[in-house]
N, C-alpha and C positions, 0 to 999 in steps of 0.2 A: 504494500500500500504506500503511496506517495506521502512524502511528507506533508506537513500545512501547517506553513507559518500562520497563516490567520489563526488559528486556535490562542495564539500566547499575544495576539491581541484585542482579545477580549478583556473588559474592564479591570474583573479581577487577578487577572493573570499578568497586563502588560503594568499594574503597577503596582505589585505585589513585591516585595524585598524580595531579591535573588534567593537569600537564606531561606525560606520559607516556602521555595519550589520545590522540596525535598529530592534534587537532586546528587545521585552519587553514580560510584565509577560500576558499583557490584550490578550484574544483572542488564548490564547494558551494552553495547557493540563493543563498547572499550576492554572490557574483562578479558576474552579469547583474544584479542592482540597485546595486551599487558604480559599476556600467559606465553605467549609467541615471540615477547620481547626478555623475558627473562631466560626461557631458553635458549635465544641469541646472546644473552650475558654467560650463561655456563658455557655455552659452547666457545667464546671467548676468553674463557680460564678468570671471570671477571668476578665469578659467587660469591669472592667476598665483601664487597660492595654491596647492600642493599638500600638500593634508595624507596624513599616513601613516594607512593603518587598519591594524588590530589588532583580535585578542582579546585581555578581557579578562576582569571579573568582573561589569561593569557598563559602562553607557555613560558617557561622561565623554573629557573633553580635558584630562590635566594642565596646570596653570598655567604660563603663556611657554613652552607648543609649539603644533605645527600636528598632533599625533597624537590621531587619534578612535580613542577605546576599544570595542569593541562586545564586546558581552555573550557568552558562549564559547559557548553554550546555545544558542543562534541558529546556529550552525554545524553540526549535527546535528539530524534533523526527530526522534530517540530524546531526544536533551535537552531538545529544547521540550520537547516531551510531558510529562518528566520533572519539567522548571520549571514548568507547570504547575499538574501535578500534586501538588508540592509547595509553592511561591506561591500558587497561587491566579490570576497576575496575571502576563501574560509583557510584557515593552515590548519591541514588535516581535515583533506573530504572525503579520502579515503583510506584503506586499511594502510597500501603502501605508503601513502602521505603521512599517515600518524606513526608508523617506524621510521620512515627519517625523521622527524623531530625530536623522538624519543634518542635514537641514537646519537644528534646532537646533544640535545639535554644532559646524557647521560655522560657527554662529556666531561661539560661544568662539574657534575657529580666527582667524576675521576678527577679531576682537578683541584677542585674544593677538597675532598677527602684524601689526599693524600700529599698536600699541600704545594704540587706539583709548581705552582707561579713561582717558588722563591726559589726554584733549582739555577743554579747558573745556566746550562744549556736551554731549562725552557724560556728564560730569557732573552736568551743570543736566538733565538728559534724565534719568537715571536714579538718580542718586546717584555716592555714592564706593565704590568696589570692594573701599575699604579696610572695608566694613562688616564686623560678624565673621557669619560664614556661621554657618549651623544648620540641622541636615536637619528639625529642626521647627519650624513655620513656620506661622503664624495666617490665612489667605488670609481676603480680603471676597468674597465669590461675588458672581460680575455685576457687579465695580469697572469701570466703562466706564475709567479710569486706564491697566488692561490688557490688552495683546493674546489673545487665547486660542487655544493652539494644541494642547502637550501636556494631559493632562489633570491634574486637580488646580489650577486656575489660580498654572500653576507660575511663570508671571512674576511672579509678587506675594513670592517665597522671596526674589532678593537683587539687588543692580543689574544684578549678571552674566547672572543669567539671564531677566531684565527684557530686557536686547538681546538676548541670543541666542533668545527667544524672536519679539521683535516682527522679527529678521533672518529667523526662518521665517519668521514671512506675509508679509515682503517679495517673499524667493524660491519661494515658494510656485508653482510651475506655472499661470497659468488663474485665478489669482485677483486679483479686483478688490478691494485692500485701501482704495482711497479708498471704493470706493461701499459696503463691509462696514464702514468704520469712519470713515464721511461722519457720523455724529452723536456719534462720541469724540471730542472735540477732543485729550484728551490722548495716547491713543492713536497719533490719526493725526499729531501733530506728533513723536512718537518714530519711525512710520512713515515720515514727510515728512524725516524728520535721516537716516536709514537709506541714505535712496534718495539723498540728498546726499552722503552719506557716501562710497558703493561708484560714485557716479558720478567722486568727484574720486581714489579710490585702485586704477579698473579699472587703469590703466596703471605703475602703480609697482610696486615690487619690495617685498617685502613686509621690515619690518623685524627679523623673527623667524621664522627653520626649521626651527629645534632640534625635535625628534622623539624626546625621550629616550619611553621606555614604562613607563607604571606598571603593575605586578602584566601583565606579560606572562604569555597563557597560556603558554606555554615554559618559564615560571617559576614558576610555583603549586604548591607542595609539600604544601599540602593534597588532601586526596580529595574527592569529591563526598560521603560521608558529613559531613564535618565542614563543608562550603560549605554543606548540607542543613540542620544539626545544627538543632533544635528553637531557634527564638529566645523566650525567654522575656516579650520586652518588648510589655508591654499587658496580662498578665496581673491583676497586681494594683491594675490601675485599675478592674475589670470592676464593674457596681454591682451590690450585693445587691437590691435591691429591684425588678428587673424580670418576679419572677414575678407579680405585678399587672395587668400588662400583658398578656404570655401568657395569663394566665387570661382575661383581659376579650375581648381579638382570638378565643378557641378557644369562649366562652361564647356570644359573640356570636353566632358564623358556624351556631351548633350550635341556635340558636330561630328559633323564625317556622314558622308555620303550611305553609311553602314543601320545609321539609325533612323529609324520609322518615325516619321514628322506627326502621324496621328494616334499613337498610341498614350495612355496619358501618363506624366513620370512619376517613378515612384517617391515618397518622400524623403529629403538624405536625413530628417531626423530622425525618420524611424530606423532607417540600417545604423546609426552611428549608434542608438539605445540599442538598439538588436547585438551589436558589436561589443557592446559593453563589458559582459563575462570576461570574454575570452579573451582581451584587450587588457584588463586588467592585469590578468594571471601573469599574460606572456610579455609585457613591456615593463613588469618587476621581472621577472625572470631573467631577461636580455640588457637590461638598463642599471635595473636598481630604482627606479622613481617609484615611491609607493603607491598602491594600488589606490589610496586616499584621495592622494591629489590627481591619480589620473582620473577618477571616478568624477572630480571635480569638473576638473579638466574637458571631461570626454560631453558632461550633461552642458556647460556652458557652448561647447561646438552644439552640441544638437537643436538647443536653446537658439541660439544664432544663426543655423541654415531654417529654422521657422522661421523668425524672421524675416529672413532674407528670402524663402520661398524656394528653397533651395531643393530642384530635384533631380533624376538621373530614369535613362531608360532603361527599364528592366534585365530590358539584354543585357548591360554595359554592368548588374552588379557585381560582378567579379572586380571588373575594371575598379570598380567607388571603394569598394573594399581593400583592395592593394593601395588606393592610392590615399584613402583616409588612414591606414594602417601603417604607410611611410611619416605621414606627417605625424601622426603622433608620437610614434617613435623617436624621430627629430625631432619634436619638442620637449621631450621626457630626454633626453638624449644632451639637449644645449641646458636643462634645469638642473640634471644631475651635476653634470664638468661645471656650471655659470654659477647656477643657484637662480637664472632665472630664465623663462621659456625665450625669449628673445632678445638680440646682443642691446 
């Protein structure tokens, strides 16, 4: 049966304190992949480690624990939908998507517990931990430097998650990280520290347990209304000057002796919301620009070929689609490197 976000917005549901949706991890899709990821720990020589999971608001491992946060949304196939729905962009929509983040996660875990940051080599390896963190973050696309796992080439944000990223493709199931990053030197010499690493601390006891939880779902006294709540940020970066563009991609697609003068065109607002999802997904994936602002981003174009009346002949949608799907790119592309869509 399909999911339906609409159920969790009905009155008493969308504003209902999170804590009081009696959500948990037992009994629900997460359980047999928890079960699936802890046998990838033993098969790993890693069982001495046991981190705690949990929901929470987001994924994440508080600093000096062994506790993996997973996102509460993920607990309920009505709240995906719902996050979706309202994201844009779920992490973790499916089985294989919730083992890679778990195996990043579980990096942090190895890191924190075994206090791995203060080693000289994992230093000279990735930096000092002590960097100051920023959830925004400049990424070089294609730095052979780093490993690529999550999307957004998220090892390139801080030292931290530089190892817990290059710790996924260590543990990665089935993959051959020498002969996928046989021509990174750098890469595979973080890889090469990695696998030294967990081969000298399979046997020890790890030096950190502690499990406290942040924002446990238990705890969240906000509603999903206000978790929801319209985020404002990326707005006022938005650039005036893209009805240029628009006009030139819809003028374009709409001459040549190929297109039927009486057929009526389709709307380009409706394909650029049609485009939406998968636009998201794949221009964090290839860029790094969060899914946020493209979201922004993407509805203020659609917004504007209203507007402006903006259509394209049917025939030619492939055509509006490559060519809506380069401009965004470059624009998510000049924000990442600039900080802003246009020079």
């Amino acid at each position: 049966m399909a999911a339906d976000p609409a159920r969790f917005h009905e009155s008493t549901l969308w504003s209902t304190p999170i804590r009081d949706l009696g959500l948990t991890i037992e009994g629900t899709r997460l359980e047999p992949i928890l079960a699936e990821f802890e046998a990838e720990l033993a098969a790993a020589a890693l069982s001495r480690v046991r981190p705690r999971f949990y929901l929470s608001t987001e994924w994440g491992v508080p600093f000096g624990t062994v506790a993996i946060a997973i996102p509460f949304y993920l607990a309920h196939p009505d709240l995906t939908a719902l996050h979706a729905e309202r994201v844009g962009h779920v992490e973790g929509f499916d089985r294989a998507d919730i083992l890679r983040y778990l195996r990043h996660e579980m990096g942090h875990v190895v890191n924190y517990a075994y206090r791995l940051y203060d080693e000289e080599e994992w230093v000279k390896q990735f930096g000092s931990i002590t960097q100051p963190y920023s959830e925004e973050y400049r990424p070089e696309p294609f730095s052979r430097r780093y490993v690529r796992h999550l999307p957004g080439w998220y090892a390139q944000k801080h030292p931290d998650e530089d190892w817990a990223e290059t710790f996924a493709v260590w543990m990665t199931p089935g993959l051959d990280w020498r002969r996928q990053y046989g021509g990174w030197p750098v890469a595979a010499a973080k890889l090469a520290y990695c696998e030294r690493e967990m081969a000298a601390i399979h046997d020890r006891e790890p030096l950190v347990t502690a499990a406290e939880l942040d924002e446990d779902v238990g705890e969240i006294e906000y509603s999903l209304d206000q978790y929801y709540r319209d985020d404002p940020s990326g707005r006022d970066e938005l650039p005036p000057g893209l009805d240029g563009a628009l006009l030139a991609i819809f003028e374009d697609l709409g001459s040549g002796e190929s297109v039927p003068t009486d057929e009526p065109l389709a709307a380009a607002s409706a394909l650029i919301r049609r485009l939406e999802p998968e636009l998201l997904a794949n221009v964090f994936r290839w860029t790094g620009h969060f899914p946020e602002r493209t979201r922004v981003l993407l509805r203020y174009l659609a917004d504007r070929s209203a507007q402006l009346q903006q259509g394209y002949p049917r025939a030619r949608e492939q055509a509006a689609i490559v060519a809506l799907t380069t401009l965004v790119t470059g624009l998510a592309m000049n924000y990442v490197q600039r900080g802003s869509y246009l020079p």
